[in-house]
C-alpha positions in Angstrom: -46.4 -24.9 -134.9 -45.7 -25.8 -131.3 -49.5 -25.5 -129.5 -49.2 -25.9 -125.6 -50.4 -25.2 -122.3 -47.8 -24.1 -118.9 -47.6 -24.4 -115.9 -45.9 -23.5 -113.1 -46.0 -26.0 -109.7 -43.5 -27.0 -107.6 -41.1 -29.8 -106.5 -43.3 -32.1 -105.6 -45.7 -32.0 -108.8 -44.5 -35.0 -110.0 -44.7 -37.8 -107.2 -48.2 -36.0 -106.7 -49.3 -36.6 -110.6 -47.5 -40.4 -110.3 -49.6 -41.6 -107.1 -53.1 -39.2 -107.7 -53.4 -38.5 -112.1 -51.7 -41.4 -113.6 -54.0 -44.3 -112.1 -56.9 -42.7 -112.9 -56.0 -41.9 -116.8 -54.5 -45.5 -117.1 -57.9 -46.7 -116.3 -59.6 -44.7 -119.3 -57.6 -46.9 -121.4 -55.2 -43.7 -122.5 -52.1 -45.2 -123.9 -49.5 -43.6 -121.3 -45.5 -44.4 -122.3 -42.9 -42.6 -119.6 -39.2 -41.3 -120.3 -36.7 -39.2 -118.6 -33.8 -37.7 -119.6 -31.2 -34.6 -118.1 -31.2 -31.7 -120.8 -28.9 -28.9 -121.1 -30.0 -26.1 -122.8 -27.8 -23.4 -124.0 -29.5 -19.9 -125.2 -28.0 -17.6 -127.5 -28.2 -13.7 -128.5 -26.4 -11.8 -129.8 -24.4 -8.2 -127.5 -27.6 -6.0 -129.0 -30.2 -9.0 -128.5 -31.3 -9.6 -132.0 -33.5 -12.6 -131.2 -34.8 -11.0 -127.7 -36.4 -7.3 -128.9 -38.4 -9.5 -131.6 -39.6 -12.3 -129.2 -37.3 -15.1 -130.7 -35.4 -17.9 -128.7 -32.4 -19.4 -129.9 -30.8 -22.3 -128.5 -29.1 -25.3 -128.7 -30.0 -28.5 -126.4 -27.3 -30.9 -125.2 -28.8 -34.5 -124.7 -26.3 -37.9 -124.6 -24.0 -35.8 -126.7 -26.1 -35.2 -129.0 -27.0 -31.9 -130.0 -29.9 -30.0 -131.5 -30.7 -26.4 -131.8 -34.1 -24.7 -131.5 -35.6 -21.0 -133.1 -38.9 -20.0 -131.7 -40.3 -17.1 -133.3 -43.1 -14.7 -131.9 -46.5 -16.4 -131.7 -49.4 -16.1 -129.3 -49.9 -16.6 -125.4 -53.8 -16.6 -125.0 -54.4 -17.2 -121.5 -51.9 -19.8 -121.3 -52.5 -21.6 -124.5 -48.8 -20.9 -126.2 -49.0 -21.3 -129.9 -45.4 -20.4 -131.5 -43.3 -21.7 -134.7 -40.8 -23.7 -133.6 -37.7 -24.6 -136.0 -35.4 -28.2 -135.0 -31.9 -29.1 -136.8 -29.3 -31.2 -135.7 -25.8 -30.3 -135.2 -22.6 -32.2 -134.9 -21.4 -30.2 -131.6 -22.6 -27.5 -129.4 -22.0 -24.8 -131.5 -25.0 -22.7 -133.2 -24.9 -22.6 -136.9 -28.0 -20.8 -138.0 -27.3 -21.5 -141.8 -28.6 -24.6 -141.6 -32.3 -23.6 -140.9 -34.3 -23.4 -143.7 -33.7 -19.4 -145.4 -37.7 -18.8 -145.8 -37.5 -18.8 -141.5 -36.1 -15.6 -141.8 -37.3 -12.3 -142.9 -35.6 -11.0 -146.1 -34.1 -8.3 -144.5 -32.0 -10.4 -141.8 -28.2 -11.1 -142.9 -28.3 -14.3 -140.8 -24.5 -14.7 -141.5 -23.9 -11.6 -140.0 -26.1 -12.5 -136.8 -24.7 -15.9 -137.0 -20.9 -14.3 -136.6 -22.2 -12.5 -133.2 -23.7 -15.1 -131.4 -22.7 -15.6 -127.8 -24.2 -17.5 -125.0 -26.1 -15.3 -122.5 -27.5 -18.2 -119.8 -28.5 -21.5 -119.9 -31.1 -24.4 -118.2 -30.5 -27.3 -116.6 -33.5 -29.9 -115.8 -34.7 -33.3 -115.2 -37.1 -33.7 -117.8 -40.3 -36.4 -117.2 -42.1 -36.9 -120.4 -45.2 -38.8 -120.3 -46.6 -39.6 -124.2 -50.4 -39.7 -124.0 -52.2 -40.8 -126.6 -56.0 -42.0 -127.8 -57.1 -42.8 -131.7 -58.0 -39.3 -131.3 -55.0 -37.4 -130.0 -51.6 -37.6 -129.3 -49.9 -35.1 -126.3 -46.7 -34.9 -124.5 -47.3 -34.1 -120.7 -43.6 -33.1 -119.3 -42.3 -32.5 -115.6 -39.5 -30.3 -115.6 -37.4 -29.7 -112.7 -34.1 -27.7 -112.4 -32.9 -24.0 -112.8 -32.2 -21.1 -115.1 -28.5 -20.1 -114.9 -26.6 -17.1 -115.3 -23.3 -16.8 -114.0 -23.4 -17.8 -110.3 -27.0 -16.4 -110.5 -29.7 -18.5 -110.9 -33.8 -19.0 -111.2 -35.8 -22.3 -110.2 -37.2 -24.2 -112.9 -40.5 -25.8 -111.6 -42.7 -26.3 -114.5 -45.0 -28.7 -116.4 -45.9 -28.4 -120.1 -48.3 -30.4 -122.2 -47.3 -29.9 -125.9 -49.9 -31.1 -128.7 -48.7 -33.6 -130.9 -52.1 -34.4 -132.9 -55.2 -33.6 -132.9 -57.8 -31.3 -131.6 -56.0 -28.5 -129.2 -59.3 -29.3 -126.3 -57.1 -32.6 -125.9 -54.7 -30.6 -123.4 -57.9 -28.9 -121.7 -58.9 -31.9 -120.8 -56.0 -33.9 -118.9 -55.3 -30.3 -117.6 -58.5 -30.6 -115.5 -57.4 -33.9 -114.9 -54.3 -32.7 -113.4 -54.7 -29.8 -111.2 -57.3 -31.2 -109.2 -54.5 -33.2 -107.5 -51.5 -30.7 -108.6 -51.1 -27.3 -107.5 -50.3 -25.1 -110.0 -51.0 -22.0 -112.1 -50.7 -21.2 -115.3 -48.4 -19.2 -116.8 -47.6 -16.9 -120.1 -43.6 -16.8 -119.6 -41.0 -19.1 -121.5 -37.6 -20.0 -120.2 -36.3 -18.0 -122.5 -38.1 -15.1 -120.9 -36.8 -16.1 -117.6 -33.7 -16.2 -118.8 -33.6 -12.6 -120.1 -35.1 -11.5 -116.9 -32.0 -12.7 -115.0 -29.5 -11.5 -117.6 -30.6 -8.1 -117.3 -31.0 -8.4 -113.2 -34.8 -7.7 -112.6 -38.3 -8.7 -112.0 -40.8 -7.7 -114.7 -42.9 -4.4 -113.6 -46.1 -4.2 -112.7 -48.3 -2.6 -114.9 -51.8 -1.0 -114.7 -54.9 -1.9 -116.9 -55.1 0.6 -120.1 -57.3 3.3 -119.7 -60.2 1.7 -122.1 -59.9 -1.6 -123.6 -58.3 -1.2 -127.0 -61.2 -2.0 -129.5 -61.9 -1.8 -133.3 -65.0 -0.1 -134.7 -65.6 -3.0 -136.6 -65.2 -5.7 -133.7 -68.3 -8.1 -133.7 -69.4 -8.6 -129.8 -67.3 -12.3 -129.9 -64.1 -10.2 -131.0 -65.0 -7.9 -128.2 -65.5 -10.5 -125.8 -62.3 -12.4 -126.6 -59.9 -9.2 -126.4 -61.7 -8.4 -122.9 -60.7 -12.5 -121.6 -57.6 -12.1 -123.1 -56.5 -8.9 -121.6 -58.1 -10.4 -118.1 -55.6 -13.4 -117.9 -52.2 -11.9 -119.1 -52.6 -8.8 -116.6 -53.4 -11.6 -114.3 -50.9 -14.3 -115.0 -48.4 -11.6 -115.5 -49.0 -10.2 -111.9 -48.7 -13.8 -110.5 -45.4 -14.7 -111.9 -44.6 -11.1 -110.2 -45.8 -12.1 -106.9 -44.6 -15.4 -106.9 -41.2 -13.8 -107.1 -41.5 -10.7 -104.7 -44.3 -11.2 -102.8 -45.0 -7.9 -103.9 -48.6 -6.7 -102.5 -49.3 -4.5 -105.1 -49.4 -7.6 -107.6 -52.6 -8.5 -105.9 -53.8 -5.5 -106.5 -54.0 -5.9 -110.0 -54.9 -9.8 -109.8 -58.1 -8.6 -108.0 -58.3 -6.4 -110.5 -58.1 -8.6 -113.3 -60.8 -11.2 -111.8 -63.3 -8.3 -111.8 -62.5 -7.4 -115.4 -63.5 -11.5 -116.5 -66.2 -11.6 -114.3 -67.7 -8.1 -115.6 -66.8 -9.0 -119.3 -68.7 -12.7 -118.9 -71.6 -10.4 -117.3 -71.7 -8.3 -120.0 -71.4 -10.2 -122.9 -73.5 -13.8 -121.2 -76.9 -12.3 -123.0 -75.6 -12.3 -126.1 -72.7 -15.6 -126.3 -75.3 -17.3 -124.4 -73.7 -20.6 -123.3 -73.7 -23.3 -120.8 -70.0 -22.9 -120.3 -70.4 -19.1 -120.3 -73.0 -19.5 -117.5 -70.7 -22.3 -115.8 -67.5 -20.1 -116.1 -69.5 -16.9 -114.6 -70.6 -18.8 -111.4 -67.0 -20.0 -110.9 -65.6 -16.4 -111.3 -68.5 -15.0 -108.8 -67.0 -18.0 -105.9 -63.2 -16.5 -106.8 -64.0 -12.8 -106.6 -65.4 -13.6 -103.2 -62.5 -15.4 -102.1 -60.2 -12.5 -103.3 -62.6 -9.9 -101.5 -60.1 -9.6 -98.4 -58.0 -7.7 -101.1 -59.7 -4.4 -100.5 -59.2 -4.4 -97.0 -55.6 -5.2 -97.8 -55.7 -2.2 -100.3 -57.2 0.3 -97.4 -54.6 -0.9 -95.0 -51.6 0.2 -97.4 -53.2 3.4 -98.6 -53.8 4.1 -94.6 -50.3 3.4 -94.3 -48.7 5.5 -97.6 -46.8 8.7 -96.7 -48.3 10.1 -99.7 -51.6 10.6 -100.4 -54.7 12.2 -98.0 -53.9 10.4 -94.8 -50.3 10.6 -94.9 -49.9 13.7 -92.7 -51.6 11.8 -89.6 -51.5 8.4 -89.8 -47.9 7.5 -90.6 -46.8 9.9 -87.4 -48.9 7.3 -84.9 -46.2 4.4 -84.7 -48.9 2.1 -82.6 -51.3 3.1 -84.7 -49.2 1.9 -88.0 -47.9 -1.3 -86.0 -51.3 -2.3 -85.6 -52.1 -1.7 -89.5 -49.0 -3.4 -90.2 -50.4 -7.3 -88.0 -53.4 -6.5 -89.4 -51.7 -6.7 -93.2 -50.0 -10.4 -92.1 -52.7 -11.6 -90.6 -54.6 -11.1 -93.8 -52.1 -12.6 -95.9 -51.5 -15.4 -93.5 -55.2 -16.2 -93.4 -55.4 -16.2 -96.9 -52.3 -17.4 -98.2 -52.5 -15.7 -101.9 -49.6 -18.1 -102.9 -51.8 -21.1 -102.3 -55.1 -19.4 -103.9 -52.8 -18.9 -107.1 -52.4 -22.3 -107.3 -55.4 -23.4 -106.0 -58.2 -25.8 -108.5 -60.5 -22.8 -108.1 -57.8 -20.2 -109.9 -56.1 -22.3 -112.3 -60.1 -24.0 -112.9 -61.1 -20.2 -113.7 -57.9 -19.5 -116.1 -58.0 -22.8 -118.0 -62.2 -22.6 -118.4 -62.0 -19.0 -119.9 -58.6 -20.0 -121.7 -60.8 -22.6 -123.4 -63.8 -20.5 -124.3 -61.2 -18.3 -126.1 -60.3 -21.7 -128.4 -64.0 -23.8 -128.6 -66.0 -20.2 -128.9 -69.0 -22.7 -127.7 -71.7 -20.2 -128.1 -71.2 -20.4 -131.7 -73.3 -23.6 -132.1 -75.9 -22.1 -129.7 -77.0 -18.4 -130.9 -77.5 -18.5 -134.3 -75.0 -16.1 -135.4 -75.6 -13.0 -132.7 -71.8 -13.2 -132.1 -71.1 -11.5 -135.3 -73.3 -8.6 -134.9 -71.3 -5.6 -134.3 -70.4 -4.6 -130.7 -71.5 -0.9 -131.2 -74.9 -1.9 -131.8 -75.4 -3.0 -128.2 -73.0 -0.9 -126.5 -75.5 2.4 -126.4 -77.9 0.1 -124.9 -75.8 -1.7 -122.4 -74.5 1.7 -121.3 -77.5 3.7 -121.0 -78.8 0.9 -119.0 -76.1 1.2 -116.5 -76.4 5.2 -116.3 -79.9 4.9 -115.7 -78.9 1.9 -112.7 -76.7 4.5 -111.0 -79.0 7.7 -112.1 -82.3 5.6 -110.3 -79.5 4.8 -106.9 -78.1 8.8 -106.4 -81.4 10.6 -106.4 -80.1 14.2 -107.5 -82.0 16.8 -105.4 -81.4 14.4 -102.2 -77.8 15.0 -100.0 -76.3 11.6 -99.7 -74.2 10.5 -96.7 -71.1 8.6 -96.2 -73.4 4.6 -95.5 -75.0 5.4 -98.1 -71.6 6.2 -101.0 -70.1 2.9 -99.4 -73.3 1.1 -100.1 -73.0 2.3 -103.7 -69.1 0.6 -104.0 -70.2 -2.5 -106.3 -72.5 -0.7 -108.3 -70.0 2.5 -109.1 -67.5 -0.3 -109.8 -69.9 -2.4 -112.2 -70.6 0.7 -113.8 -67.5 1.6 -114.5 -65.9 -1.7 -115.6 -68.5 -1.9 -118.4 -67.1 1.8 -119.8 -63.6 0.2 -119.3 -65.1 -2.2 -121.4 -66.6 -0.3 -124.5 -65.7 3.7 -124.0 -63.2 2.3 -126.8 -66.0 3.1 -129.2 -66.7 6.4 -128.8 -63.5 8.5 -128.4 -65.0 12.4 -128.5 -66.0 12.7 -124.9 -65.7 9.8 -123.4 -62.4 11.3 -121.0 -64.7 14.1 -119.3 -67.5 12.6 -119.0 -66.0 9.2 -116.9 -63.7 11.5 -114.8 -65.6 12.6 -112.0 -67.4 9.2 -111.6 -63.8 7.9 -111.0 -63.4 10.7 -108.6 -66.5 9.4 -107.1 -65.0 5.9 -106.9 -61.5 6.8 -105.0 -63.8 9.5 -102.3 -65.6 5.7 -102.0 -61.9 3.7 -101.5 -61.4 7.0 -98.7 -64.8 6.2 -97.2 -63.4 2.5 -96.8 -60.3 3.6 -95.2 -61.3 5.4 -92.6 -64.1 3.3 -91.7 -61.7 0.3 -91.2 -59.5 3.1 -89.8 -62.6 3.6 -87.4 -63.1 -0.2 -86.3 -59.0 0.1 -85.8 -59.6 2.6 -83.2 -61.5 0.2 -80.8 -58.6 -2.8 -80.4 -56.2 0.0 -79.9 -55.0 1.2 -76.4 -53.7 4.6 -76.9 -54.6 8.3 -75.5 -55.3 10.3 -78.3 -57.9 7.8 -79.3 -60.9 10.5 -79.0 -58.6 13.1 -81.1 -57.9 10.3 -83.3 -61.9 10.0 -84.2 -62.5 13.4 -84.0 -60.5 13.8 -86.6 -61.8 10.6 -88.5 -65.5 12.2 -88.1 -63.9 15.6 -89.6 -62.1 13.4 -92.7 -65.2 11.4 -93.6 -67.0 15.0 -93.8 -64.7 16.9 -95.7 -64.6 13.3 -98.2 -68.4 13.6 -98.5 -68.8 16.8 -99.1 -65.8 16.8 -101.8 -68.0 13.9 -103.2 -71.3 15.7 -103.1 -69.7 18.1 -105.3 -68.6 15.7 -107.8 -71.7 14.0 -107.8 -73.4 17.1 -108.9 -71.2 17.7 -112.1 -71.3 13.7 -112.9 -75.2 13.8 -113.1 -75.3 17.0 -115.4 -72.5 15.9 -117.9 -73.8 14.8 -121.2 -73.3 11.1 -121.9 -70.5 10.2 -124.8 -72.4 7.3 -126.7 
């Protein structure tokens, strides 16, 4: 079983681990021996991709002409923490021969001969490989520096990436240098193979960008650690999955959904703190409260591009206004050069975040401290927690009192909070659940309106153009028509009958 964490960096993580990292572990009297070698690496499918619609690698590695090849099978990517079987045989050349794996590798129902006769290769990698073998008398790890490409054709992706693979011992072992390292490294971690990467250029595209499930999928017999590990696990492959996007395409809506995923942990840890109660827990929540608010100038960026859509409400008068949208438009870089989203993915803060909660996942440390309240059943709080959030927003929208637009804005965090925790455990109870949550979502995009054309309204004094009065005439008439739509909804979300 291959157990390791990855990470992506970039060309210039290794001198930076050589002169900052490997002076200070030397001096912990860590047993540090260094290698390098060139590797070749040639990966094989076959025309319908047999080993890539089950999650399987196959390949064989070219090194002093010698040759070895490789099957991974499916295993887990928790947060960055790869655990997957991995199969090694020599061969005598280049040429896969899958016959000579063991046969209890393979399913019964796979005629390997017959997958064997259609192999062909579909792309290859080519890296300079650093391998640093750390060891103690109580662990053993391999920290590797790869640097180099994935190849298809004339086609080709960068390979920047560092791995530290677990040789023996206990798994915290690559937690620990980890910390070590990305204080002087940047770097993030990451849930993608080069295998995947590999596929990704073979078949010409850059993954998609997904949205969060309606309700986080849950079991009715899920104890609250169960639910609390599914919620952190969910949190970091939405967001390392939207990095690796943005990395690639600078695509803004990516940062959308990291946001998105750092309020997910953070309201999970909230949620779940009174119960796992744990120093790292506690340590892990203040972290995630410092990275939320460094992330915060994402919902300005969000009102910007929904100002900007030609869809949606403001799309019949906004996107006519070319000033106006040039102005939205510096606005948008001067956000993203301000805040360089590139560099906070990478930053000790980030990757800290991703490689604490990753580890929570593996030590589960509240279970020395709480004498067994992780295994109590999650629905047995859930009523609770829920009914004390509906009474929160109940006692903050007073129902025989009109509300105005200050005041919905004002109520942002709290509608959001609110709503997270049903994300979070609406799972349970599946009856009503769907009509009951749906106008308090309306309520939550006529607040995301309120946002826009209030920044929309501050727009309006740095700009120089005639029709500014018509312009916030008609901002006063929007935000109007948005409260009123809102006092409505407000009124059938107060009188619906709760689902748990």
């Amino acid at each position: 079983m291959e157990i390791e964490l990855k990470l992506i960096s970039n060309q210039n993580a290794l001198s930076l681990f050589e002169a900052k990292v490997l002076p200070t572990l030397r001096k912990q009297n860590i047993q540090i021996e260094q290698s390098h070698a060139h590797l070749y690496n040639e990966y094989y499918d076959t025309p319908d991709e047999f080993f890539g619609k089950r999650k399987m690698g196959c390949r064989v590695r070219s090194r002093n002409q010698q040759y070895e090849q490789t099957i991974k099978t499916k295993g887990t990517a928790e947060g960055g923490l790869h655990q997957r079987p991995e199969y090694n045989v020599d061969l005598d050349s280049a040429i896969p021969d899958l016959s000579k794996f063991d046969p209890q590798i393979w399913t019964q129902d796979i005629d390997i001969k017959a997958v064997n006769d259609k192999l062909q290769g579909l792309f290859s990698t080519h890296f300079e490989r650093t391998t640093f073998d750390i060891s103690t008398d109580k662990y053993s790890l391999e920290l590797v520096f790869d640097l180099g490409e994935v190849k298809k054709g004339q086609d080709s992706l960068p390979i920047c990436e560092i791995e530290l693979e677990l040789v023996r011992g206990d798994p915290t072992a690559l937690f620990d240098i980890a910390q070590q390292l990305i204080k002087h490294v940047p770097c993030r971690l990451s849930n993608v193979t080069k295998a995947a990467r590999g596929y990704q250029l073979l078949h010409g595209r850059i993954p998609e960008i997904t949205s969060l499930p309606l309700f986080l999928p849950l079991d009715m017999n899920d104890s609250c650690e169960r639910a609390f590990c599914k919620t952190v696990e969910l949190a970091l492959n939405h967001w390392q999955h939207h990095q690796q996007i943005y990395s690639q395409s600078r695509n803004r809506k990516a940062l959308r959904e990291i946001y998105e995923s750092v309020q997910l942990l953070l309201q999970g840890i909230a949620l779940y703190l009174p119960i796992l109660q744990c120093k790292e827990l506690l340590d892990l929540h203040k972290q995630l409260l410092t990275l939320a608010q460094a992330w915060a100038w994402q919902e300005q960026l969000e009102s910007i591009h929904q100002l900007r859509s030609k869809k949606g409400p403001f799309s019949r008068k906004i996107p006519r206004n070319q000033n106006l949208m040039n102005y939205l438009m510096g606005r948008r870089e001067g956000l993203l050069n301000a805040h360089k989203p590139n560099e906070l993915n990478m930053s000790v803060l980030s990757t800290g975040v991703q490689l604490a909660a990753s580890r929570v996942l593996l030590d589960k440390p509240w279970r020395a401290q709480n004498s067994g309240h992780h295994d109590v059943n999650v629905k047995k709080h859930a009523k609770g927690w829920l009914s004390q959030s509906w009474q929160t927003v109940q006692q903050s929208l007073p129902k025989d009192t009109s509300m105005d637009s200050k005041q919905y804005l004002a109520l942002d965090a709290l509608l959001r909070h609110s709503l997270l925790k049903g994300f979070l455990l609406a799972d349970l109870f599946m009856d009503s659940r769907g009509h009951f949550r749906a106008p308090w979502l309306d309520l939550a995009t006529g607040v995301r309106e309120l946002k826009c054309l209030n920044l929309l309204q501050d727009a309006l004094s740095d700009l120089d153009t005639e029709d500014k009065a018509d312009f916030s005439s008609w901002i006063n008439d929007k935000v109007n028509s948005v409260v009123k739509v809102m006092e409505q909804t407000r009124e059938v979300a107060m009188d619906a009958d709760t689902y748990w």
